[in-house]
MARMI-667924 format. One record per residue: residue number from 1; residue in three letters; x, y, z of N, C-alpha, C, O in turn. Coordinates in steps of 0.02 Angstrom, whole numbers, plus 50000, padded with zeros to 5 digits. Layout:
% residues N
[NUM, ALA, [X, Y, Z], [X, Y, Z], [X, Y, Z], [X, Y, Z]] ...
END
This chain:
% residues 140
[1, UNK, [50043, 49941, 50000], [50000, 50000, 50000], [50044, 50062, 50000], [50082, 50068, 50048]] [2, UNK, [50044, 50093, 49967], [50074, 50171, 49968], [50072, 50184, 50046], [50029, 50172, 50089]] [3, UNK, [50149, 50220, 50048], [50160, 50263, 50108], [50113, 50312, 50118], [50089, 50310, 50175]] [4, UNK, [50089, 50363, 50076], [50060, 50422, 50090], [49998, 50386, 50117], [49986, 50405, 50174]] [5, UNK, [49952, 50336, 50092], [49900, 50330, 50110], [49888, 50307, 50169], [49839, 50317, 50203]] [6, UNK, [49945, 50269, 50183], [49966, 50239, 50265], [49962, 50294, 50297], [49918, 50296, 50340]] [7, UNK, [50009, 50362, 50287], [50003, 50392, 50332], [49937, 50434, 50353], [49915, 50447, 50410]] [8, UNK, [49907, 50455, 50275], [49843, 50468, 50293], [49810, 50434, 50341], [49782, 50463, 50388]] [9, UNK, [49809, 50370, 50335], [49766, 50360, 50368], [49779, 50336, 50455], [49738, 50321, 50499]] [10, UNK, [49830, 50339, 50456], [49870, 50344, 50551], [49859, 50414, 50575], [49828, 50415, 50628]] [11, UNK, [49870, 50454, 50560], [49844, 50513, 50563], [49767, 50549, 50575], [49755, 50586, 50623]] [12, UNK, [49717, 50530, 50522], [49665, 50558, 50507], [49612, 50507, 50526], [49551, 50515, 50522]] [13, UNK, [49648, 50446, 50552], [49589, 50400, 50572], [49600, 50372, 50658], [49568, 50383, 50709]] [14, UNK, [49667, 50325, 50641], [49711, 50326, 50706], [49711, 50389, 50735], [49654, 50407, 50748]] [15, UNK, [49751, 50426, 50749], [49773, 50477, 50748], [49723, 50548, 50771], [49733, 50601, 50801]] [16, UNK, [49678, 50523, 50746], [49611, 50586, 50728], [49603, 50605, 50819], [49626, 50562, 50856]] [17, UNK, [49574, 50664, 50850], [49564, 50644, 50919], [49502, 50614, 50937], [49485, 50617, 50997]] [18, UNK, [49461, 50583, 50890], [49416, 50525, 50930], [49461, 50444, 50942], [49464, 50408, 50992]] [19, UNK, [49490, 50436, 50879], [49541, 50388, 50869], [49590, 50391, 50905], [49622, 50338, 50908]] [20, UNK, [49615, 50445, 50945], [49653, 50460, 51012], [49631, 50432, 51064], [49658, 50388, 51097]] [21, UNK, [49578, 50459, 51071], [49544, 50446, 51133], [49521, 50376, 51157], [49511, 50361, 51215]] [22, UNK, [49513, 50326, 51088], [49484, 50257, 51101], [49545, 50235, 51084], [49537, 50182, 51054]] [23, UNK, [49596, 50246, 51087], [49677, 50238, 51064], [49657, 50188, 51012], [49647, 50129, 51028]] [24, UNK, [49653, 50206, 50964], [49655, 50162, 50897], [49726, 50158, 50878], [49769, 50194, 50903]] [25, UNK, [49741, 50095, 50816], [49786, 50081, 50818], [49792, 50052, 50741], [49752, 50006, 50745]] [26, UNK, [49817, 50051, 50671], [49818, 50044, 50610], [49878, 49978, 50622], [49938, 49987, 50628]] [27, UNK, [49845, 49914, 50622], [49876, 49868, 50640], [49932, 49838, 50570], [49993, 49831, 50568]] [28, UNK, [49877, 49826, 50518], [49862, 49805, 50440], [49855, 49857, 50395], [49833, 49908, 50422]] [29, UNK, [49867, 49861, 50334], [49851, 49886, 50293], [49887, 49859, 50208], [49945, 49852, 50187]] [30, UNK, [49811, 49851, 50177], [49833, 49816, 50102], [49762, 49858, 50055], [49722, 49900, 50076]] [31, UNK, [49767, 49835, 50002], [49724, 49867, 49963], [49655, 49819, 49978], [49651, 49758, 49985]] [32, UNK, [49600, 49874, 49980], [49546, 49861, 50011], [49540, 49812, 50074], [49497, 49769, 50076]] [33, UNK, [49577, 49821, 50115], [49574, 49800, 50202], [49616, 49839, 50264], [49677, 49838, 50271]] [34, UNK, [49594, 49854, 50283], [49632, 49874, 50334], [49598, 49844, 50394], [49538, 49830, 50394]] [35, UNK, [49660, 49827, 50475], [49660, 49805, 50517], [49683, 49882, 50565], [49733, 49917, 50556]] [36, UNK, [49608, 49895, 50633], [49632, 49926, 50666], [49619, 49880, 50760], [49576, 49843, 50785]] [37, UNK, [49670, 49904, 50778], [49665, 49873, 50865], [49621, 49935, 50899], [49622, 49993, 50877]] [38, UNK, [49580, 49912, 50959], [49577, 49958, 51026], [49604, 49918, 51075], [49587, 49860, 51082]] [39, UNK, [49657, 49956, 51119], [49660, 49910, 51165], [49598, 49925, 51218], [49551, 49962, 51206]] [40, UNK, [49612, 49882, 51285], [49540, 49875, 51341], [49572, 49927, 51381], [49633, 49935, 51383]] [41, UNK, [49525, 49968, 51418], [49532, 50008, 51474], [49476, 50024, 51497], [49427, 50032, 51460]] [42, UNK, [49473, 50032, 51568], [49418, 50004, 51607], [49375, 50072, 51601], [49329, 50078, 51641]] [43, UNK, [49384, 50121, 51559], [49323, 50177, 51545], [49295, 50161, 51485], [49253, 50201, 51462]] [44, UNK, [49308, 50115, 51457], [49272, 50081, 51389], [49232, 50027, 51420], [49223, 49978, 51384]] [45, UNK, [49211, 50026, 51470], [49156, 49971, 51492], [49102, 50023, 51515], [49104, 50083, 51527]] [46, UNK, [49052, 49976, 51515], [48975, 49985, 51522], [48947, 49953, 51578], [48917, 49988, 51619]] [47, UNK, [48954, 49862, 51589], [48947, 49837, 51656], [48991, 49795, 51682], [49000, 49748, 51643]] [48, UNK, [49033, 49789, 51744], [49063, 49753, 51754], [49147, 49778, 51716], [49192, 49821, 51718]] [49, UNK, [49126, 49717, 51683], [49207, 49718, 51622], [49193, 49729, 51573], [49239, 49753, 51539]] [50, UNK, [49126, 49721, 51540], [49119, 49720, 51489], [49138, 49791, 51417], [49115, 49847, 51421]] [51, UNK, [49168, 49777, 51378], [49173, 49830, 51327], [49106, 49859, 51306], [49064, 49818, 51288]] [52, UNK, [49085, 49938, 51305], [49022, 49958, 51288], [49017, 49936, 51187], [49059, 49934, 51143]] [53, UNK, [48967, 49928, 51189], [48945, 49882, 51124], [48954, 49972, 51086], [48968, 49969, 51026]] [54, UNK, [48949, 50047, 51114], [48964, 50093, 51053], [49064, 50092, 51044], [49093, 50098, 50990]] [55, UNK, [49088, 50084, 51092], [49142, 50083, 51091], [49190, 50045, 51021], [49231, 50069, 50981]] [56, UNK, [49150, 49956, 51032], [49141, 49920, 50965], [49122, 49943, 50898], [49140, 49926, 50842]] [57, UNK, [49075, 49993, 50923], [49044, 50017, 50856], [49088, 50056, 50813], [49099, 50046, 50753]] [58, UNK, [49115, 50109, 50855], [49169, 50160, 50839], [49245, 50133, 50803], [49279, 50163, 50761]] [59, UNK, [49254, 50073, 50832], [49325, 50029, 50780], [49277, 50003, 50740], [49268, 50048, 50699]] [60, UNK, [49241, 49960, 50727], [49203, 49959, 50646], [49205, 50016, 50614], [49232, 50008, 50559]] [61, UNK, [49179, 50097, 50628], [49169, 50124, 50593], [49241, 50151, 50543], [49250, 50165, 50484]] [62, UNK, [49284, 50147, 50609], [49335, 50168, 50589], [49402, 50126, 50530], [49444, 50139, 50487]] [63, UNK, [49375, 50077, 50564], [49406, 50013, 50540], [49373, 50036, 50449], [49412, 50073, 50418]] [64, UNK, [49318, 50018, 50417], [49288, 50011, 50357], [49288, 50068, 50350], [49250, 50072, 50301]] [65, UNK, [49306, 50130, 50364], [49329, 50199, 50340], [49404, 50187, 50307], [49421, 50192, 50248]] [66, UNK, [49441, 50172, 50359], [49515, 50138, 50311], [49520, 50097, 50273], [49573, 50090, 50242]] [67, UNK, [49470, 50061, 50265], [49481, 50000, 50218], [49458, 50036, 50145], [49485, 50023, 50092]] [68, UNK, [49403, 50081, 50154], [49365, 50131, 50102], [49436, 50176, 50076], [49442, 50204, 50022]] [69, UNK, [49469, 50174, 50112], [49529, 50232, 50096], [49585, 50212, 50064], [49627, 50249, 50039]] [70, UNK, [49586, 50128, 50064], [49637, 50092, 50051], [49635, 50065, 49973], [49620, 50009, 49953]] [71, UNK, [49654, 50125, 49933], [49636, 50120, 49877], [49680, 50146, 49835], [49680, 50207, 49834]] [72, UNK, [49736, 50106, 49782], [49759, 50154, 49743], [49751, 50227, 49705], [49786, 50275, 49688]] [73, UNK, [49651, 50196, 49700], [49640, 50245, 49645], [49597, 50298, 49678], [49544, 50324, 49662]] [74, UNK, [49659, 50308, 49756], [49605, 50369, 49786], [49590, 50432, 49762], [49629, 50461, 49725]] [75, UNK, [49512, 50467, 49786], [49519, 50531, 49734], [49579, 50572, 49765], [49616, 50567, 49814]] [76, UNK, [49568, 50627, 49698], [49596, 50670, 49721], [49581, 50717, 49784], [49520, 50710, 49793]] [77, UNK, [49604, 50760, 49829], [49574, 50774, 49897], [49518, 50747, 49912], [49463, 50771, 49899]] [78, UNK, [49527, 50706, 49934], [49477, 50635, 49967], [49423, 50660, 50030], [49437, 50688, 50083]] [79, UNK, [49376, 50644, 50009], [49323, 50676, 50077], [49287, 50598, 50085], [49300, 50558, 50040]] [80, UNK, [49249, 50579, 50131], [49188, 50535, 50157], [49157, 50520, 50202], [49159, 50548, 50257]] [81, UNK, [49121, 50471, 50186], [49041, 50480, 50282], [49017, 50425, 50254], [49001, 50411, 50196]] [82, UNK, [49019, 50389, 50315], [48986, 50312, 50331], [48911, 50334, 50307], [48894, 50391, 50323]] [83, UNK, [48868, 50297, 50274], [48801, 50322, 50270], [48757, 50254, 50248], [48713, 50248, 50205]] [84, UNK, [48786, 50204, 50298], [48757, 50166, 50322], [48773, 50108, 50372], [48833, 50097, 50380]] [85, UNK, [48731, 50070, 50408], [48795, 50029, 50473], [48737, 49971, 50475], [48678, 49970, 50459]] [86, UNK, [48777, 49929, 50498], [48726, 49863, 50524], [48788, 49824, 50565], [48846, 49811, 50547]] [87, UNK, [48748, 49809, 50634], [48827, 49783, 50685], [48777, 49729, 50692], [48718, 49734, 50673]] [88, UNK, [48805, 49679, 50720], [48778, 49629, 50763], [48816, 49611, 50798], [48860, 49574, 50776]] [89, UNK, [48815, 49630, 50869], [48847, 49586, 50922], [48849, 49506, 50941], [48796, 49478, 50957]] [90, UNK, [48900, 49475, 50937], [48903, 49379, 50928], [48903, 49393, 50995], [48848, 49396, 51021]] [91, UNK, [48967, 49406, 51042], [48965, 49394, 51101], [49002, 49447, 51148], [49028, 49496, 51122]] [92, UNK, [49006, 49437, 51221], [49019, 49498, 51258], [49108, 49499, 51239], [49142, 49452, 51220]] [93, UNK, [49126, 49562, 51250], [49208, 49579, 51247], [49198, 49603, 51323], [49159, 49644, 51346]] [94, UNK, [49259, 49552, 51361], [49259, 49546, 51417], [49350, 49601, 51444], [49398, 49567, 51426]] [95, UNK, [49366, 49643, 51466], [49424, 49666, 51475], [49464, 49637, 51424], [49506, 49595, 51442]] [96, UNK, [49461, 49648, 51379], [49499, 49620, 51307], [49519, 49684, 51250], [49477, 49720, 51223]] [97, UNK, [49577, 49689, 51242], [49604, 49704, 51160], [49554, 49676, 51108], [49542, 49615, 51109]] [98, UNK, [49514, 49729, 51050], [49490, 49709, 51032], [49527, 49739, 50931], [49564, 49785, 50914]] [99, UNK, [49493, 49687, 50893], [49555, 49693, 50823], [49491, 49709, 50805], [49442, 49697, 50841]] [100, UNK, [49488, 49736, 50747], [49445, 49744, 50669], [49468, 49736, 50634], [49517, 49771, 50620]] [101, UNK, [49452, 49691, 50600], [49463, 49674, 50527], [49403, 49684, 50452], [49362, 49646, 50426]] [102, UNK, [49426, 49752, 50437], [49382, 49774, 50388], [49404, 49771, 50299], [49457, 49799, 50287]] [103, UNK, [49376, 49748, 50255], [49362, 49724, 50186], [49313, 49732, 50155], [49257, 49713, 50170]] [104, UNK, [49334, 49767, 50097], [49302, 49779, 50033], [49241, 49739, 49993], [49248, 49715, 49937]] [105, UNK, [49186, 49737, 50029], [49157, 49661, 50002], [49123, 49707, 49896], [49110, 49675, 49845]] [106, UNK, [49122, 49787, 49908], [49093, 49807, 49838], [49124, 49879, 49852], [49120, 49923, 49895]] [107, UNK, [49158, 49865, 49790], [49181, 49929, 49777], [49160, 49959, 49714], [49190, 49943, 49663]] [108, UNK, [49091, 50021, 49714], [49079, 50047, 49679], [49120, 50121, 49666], [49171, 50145, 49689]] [109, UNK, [49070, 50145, 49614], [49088, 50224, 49598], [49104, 50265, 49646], [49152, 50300, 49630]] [110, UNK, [49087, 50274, 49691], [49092, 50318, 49739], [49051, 50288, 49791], [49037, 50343, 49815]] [111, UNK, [49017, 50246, 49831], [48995, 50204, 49863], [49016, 50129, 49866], [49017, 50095, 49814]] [112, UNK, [49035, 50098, 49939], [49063, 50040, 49944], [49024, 50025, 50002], [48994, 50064, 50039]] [113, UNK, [49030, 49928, 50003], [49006, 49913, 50042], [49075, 49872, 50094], [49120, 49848, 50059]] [114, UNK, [49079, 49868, 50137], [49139, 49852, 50189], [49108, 49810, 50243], [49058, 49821, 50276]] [115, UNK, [49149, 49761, 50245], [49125, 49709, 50312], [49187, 49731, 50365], [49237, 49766, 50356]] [116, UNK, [49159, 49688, 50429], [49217, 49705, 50469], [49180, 49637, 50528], [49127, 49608, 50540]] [117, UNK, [49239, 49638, 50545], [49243, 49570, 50573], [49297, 49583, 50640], [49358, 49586, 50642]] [118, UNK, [49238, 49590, 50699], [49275, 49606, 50748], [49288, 49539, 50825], [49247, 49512, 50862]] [119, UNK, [49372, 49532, 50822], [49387, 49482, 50862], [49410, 49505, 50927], [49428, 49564, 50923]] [120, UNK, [49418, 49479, 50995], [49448, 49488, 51062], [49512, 49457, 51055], [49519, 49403, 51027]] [121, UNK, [49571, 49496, 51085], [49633, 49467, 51085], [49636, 49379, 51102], [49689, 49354, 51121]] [122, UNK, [49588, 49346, 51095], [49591, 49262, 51119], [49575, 49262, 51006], [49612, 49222, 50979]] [123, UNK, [49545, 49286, 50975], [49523, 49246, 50940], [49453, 49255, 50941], [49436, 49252, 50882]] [124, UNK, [49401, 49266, 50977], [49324, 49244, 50976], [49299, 49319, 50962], [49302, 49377, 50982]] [125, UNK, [49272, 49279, 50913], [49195, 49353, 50867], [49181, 49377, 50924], [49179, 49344, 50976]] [126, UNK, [49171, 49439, 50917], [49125, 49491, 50965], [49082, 49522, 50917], [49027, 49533, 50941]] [127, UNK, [49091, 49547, 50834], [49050, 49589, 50832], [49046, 49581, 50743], [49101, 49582, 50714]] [128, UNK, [48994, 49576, 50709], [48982, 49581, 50652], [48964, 49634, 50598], [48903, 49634, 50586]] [129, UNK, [48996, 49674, 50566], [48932, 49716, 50523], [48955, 49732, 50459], [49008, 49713, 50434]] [130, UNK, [48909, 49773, 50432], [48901, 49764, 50365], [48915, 49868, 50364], [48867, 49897, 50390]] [131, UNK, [48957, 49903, 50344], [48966, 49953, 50326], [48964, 50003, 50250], [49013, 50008, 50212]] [132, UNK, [48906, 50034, 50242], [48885, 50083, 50167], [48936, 50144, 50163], [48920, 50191, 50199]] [133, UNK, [48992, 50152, 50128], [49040, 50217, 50144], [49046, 50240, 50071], [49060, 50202, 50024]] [134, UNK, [49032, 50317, 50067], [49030, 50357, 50007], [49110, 50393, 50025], [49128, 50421, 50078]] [135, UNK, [49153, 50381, 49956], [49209, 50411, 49962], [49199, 50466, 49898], [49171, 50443, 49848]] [136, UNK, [49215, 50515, 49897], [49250, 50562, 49824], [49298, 50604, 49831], [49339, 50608, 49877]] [137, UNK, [49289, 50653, 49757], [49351, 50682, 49790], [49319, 50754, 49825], [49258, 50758, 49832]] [138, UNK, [49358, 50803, 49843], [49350, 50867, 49889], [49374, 50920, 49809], [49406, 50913, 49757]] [139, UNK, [49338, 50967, 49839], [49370, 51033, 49833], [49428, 51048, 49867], [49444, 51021, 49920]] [140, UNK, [49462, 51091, 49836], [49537, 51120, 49895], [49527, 51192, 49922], [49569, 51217, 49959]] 
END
């Protein structure tokens, strides 16, 4: 994958200060997939231990935003917005590192569809979904 786009996207996704704040992490990166980490910290729970299911939501989104980005034939000044989501939670993320693994399942004109496939540092599904992301290019 191109350097520049790597860095774009450690920066503007990783990097970004929501992606700060849930310390995201640009694990992977290939054309149409990218892999991001959160690690666990005990203000990302909801009950007990558990990881809050928006917390999850937020590395999917972010996760299939990079994977949308991971594109040779990015536009030129690149703009986009998720503008559609479908999660399904498999099972609880218990004080766990959690990975995303997001892929290109359709890559249209300017609209893609992106899966993401979210695991707990053991290996076991936590979280399923199906992501709608409109990329083009910007004005400068």
């Amino acid at each position: 994958m191109d350097k520049g786009i790597k860095e774009l996207l450690e920066t503007g996704i990783a990097g970004a200060p929501y992606g700060k704040l849930l310390g995201f992490s640009l694990k992977e990166l290939e054309e149409d997939r990218a892999v991001l980490a959160m690690p666990f910290r005990p203000d990302l729970v909801t009950i007990g231990k558990m990881v809050h299911g928006g917390a999850i939501a937020s590395l999917v989104d972010a996760a299939a935003t990079a994977a949308a980005w991971a594109t040779p034939s990015l536009p030129e000044n690149p703009r986009g917005s998720t503008i559609g989501f479908s999660i399904n939670y498999l099972d609880a993320a218990l004080e766990t590192d959690l990975t995303a693994d997001a892929r290109i399942l359709r890559r249209g004109g300017s609209v893609h569809v992106i899966t993401v496939s979210v695991e707990d540092a053991g290996g076991k599904a936590v979280a399923h979904a199906t992501v709608t992301y409109k990329l083009s290019g910007g004005k400068k």
